[in-house]
C-alpha positions as CSV (number, residue, x, y, z in Angstrom):
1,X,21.2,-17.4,68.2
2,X,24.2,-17.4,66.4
3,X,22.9,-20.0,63.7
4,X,19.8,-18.1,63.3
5,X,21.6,-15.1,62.4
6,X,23.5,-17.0,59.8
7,X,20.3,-19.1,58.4
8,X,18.8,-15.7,57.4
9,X,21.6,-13.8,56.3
10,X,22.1,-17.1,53.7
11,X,18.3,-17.1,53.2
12,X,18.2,-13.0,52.5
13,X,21.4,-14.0,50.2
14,X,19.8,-16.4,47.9
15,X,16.5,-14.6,47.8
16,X,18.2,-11.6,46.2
17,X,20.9,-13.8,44.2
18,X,17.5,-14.9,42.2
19,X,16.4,-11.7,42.0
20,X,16.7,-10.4,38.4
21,X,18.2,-6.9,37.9
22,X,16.2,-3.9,36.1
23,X,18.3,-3.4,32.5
24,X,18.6,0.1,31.3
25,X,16.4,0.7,28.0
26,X,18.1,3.3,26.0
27,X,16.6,5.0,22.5
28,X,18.1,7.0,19.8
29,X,15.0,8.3,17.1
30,X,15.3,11.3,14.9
31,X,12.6,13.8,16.1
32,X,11.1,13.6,12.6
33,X,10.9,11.7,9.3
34,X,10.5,13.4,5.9
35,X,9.4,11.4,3.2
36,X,12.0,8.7,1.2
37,X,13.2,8.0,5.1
38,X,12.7,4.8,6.3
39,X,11.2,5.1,9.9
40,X,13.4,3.2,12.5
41,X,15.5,3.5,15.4
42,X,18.3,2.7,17.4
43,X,18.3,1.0,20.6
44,X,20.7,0.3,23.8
45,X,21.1,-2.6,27.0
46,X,23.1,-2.1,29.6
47,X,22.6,-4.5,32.4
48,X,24.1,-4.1,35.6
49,X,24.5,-8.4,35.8
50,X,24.7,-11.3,33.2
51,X,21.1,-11.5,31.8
52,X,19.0,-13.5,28.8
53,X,16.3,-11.3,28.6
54,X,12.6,-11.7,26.0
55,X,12.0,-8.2,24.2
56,X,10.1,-6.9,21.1
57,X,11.1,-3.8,19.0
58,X,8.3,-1.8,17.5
59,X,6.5,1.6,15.9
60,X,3.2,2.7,16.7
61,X,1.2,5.5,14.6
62,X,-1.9,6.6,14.3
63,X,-2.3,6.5,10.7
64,X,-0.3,3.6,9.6
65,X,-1.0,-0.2,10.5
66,X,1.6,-2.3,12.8
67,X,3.9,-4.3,11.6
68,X,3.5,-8.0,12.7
69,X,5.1,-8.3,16.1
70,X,8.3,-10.5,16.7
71,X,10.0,-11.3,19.9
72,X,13.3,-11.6,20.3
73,X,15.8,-13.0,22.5
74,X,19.6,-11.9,23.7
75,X,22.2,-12.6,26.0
76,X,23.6,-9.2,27.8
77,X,26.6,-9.2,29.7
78,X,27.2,-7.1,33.0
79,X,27.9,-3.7,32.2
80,X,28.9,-4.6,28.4
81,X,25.7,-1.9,26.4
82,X,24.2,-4.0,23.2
83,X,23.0,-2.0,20.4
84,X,20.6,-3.2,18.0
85,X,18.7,-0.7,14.9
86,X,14.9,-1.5,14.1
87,X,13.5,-0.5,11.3
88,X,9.5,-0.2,10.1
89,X,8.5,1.1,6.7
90,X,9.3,3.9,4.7
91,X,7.8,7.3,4.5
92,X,5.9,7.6,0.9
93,X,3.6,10.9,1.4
94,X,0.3,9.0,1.4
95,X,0.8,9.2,5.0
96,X,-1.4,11.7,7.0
97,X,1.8,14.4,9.4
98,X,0.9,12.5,12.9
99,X,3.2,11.8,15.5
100,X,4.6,7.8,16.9
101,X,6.1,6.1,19.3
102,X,8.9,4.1,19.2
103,X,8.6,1.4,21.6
104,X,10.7,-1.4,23.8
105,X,9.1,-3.9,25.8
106,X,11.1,-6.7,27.5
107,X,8.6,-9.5,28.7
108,X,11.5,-11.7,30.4
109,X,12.9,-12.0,33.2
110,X,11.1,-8.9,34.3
111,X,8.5,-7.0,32.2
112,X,9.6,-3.6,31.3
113,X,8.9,-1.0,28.6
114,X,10.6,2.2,26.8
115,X,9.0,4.8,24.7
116,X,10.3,7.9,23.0
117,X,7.9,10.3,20.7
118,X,8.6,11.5,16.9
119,X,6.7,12.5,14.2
120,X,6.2,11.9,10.5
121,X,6.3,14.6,8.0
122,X,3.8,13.6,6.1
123,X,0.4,15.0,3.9
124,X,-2.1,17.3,6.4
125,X,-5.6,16.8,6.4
126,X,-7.5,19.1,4.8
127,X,-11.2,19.9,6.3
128,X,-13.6,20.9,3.7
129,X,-17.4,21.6,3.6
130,X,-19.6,22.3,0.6
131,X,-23.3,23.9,0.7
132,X,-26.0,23.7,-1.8
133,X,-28.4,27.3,-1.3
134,X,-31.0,29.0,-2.5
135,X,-29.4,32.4,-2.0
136,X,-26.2,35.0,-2.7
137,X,-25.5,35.0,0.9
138,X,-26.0,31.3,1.8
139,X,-28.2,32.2,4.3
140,X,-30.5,29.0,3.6
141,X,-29.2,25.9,2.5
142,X,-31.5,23.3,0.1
143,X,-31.3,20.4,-1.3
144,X,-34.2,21.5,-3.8
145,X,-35.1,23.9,-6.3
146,X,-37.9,24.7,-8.3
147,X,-37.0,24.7,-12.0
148,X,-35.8,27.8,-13.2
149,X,-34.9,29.2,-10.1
150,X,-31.2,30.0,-9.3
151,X,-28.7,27.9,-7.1
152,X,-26.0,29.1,-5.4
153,X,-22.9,26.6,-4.7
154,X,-20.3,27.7,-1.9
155,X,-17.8,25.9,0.6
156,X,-15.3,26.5,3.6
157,X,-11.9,25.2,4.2
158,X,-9.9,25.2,6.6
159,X,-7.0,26.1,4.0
160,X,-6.9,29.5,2.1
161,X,-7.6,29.2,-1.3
162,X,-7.6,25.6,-2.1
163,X,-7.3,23.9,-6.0
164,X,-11.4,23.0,-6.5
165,X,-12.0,21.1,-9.3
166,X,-16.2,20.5,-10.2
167,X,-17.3,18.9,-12.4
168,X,-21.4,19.1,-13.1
169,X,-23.5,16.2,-14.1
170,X,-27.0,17.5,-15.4
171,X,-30.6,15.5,-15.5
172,X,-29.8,14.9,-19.7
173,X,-26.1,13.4,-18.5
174,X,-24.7,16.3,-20.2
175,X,-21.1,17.3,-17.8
176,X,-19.3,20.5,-17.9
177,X,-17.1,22.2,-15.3
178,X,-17.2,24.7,-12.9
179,X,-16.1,26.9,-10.3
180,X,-17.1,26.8,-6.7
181,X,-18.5,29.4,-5.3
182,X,-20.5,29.6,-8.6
183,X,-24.2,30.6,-9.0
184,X,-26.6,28.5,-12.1
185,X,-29.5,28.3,-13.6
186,X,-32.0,25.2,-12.9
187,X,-33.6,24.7,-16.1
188,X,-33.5,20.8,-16.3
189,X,-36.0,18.8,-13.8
190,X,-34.3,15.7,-12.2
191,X,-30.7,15.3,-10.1
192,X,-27.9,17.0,-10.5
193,X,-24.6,15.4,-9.7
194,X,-21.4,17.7,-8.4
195,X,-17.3,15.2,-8.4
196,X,-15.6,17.6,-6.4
197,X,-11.8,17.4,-5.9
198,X,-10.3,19.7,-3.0
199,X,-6.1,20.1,-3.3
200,X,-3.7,21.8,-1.4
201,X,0.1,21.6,-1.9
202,X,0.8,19.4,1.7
203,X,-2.3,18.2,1.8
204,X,-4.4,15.0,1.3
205,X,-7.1,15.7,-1.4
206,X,-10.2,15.5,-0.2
207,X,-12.9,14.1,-3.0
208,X,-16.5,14.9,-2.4
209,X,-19.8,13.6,-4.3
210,X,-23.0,16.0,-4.1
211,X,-26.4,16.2,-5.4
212,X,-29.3,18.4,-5.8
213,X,-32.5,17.5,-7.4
214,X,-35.1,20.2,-9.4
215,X,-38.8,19.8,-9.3
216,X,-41.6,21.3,-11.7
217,X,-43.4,24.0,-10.4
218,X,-47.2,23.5,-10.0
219,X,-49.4,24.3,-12.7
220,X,-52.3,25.6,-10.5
221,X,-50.3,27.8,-9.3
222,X,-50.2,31.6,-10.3
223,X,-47.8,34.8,-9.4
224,X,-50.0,37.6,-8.3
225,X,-48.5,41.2,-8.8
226,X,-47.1,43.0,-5.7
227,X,-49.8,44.1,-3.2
228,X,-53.0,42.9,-5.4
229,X,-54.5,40.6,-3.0
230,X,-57.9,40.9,-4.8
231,X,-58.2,37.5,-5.6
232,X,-57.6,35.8,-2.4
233,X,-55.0,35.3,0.0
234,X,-51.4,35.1,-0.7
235,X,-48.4,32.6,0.0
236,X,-44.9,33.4,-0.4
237,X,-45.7,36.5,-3.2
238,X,-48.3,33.4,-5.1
239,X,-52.3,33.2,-4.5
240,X,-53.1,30.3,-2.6
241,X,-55.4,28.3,-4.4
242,X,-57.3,26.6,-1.9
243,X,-58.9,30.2,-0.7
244,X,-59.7,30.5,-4.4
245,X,-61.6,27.2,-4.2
246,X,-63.0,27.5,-1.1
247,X,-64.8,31.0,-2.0
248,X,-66.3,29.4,-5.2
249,X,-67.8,27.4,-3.4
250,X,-69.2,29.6,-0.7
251,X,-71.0,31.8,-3.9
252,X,-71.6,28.6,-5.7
253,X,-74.2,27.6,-2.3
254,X,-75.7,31.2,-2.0
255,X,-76.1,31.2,-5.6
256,X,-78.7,27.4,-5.1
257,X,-80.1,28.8,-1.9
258,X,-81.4,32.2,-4.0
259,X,-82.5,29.8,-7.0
260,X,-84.3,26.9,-4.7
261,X,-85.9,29.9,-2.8
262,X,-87.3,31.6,-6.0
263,X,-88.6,28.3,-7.0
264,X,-90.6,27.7,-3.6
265,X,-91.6,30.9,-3.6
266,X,-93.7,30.7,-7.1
267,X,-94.5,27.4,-6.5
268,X,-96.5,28.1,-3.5
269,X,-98.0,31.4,-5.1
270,X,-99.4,29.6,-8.3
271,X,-100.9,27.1,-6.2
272,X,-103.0,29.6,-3.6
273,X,-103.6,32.8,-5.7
274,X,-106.2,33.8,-3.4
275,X,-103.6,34.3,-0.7
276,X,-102.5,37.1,-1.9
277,X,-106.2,38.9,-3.0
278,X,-107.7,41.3,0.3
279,X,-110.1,39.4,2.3
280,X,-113.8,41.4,2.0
């Protein structure tokens, strides 16, 4: 009994002797990053027994690639801290504001991982839509005008007041600039092309190509005054021309019926005269 005791008391011994002990991640990040400043951080062991352990250092952010990951390998002593600094890349303002992680993982002896939050002062996004109308109020947007009607150019943002800068490509290739919101004459038939640059102080620009194309109008049709609808029917304030076709033809087909019906009639009365004498 007694050496059963002592078999599993030694057994219980060596199974925890192997055992390897949890090591205390510690990390020191600034809560933000301006830019010039090199993202990094400072990082902390402490192990509670004498340990080699597998880790890899690293930064991960939304808008920015990885770096290319390295393991590495140390020897920790029993309650001796090791403090290493990792750094990443540096902070040039062609970054979008976002926030990262800054990130431990030990892979050996025992898998274990640390993360702490921070966050790069970098450019905002700026959100920015443009509209193409046919109308003051924007009401109705189109892509396609008749020529010499007006178009009307506006946008939103989701900045006040943003730096537009337009710059107009016409049919001919003749360029000029302009202001958005901004109202124009179409005079020339073809595409137009809009470059649009949207700035903000803080901001990413946000460039933007648009197009509209103008169309002839019809040459059959006319514009009928207000409220004369003596010609025909009307569509959209212009007579519709197949109503003016269709009645030519409906007089056109009396007009033969009357003329083939005259010509029966006298052909049939020069031929039997008598018909038409009283019977005695």
């Amino acid at each position: 009994m007694i050496k059963r005791i002592f078999f599993s008391f030694f057994i219980l011994v060596f199974l925890l002797g192997g055992v390897s002990a949890l090591v205390d991640i510690r990390i020191d990040v600034d809560p933000g990053f301006d830019v010039g400043d090199t993202v990094g951080f400072d990082y902390t062991f402490v192990s509670n027994s004498d340990e080699t352990i597998t880790y890899t250092p690293r930064i991960s952010c939304v808008d920015h690639s990885d770096r290319l990951l390295s393991m590495e390998t140390v020897d920790l002593s029993s309650g001796v801290p090791l403090t290493k600094t990792y750094e990443d890349f540096e902070v040039t303002g062609e970054e979008l504001s976002q926030q990262c992680i800054a990130i431990i993982e030990i892979h050996s002896p025992l898998t274990q991982i640390k993360q702490e939050v921070f966050e790069i002062a970098g450019e905002k996004s700026l959100s920015f839509s443009f509209f193409v109308c046919d109308g003051p109020s924007c009401s109705r947007r189109s892509r396609t005008f008749l020529q010499d009607s007006m178009v009307y150019l506006d946008y939103t943002s989701s900045v006040e007041s943003p730096i537009i800068s337009t710059t107009l490509t016409s049919p001919d290739g003749s360029t000029k600039s302009i202001n958005i919101p901004e109202e124009l004459k179409a005079e020339q038939i073809g595409t137009y092309t809009l470059d649009i640059i949207v700035s903000k102080e803080g901001y990413r620009p946000v460039t933007r190509k648009e197009q509209f194309g103008v169309i002839e109008r019809s040459a059959d049709v006319e514009t009928v005054p207000e409220g004369d609808e003596r010609e025909g029917a009307l569509i959209g304030g212009k007579l519709d021309t197949s109503s003016k076709k269709y009645l030519f033809y409906v007089i056109g087909a009396i007009f033969l019926i009357l003329v083939i019906g005259v010509i029966f009639y006298l052909a049939r009365k020069k031929k039997n005269p008598e018909s038409t004498s009283p019977q005695v």
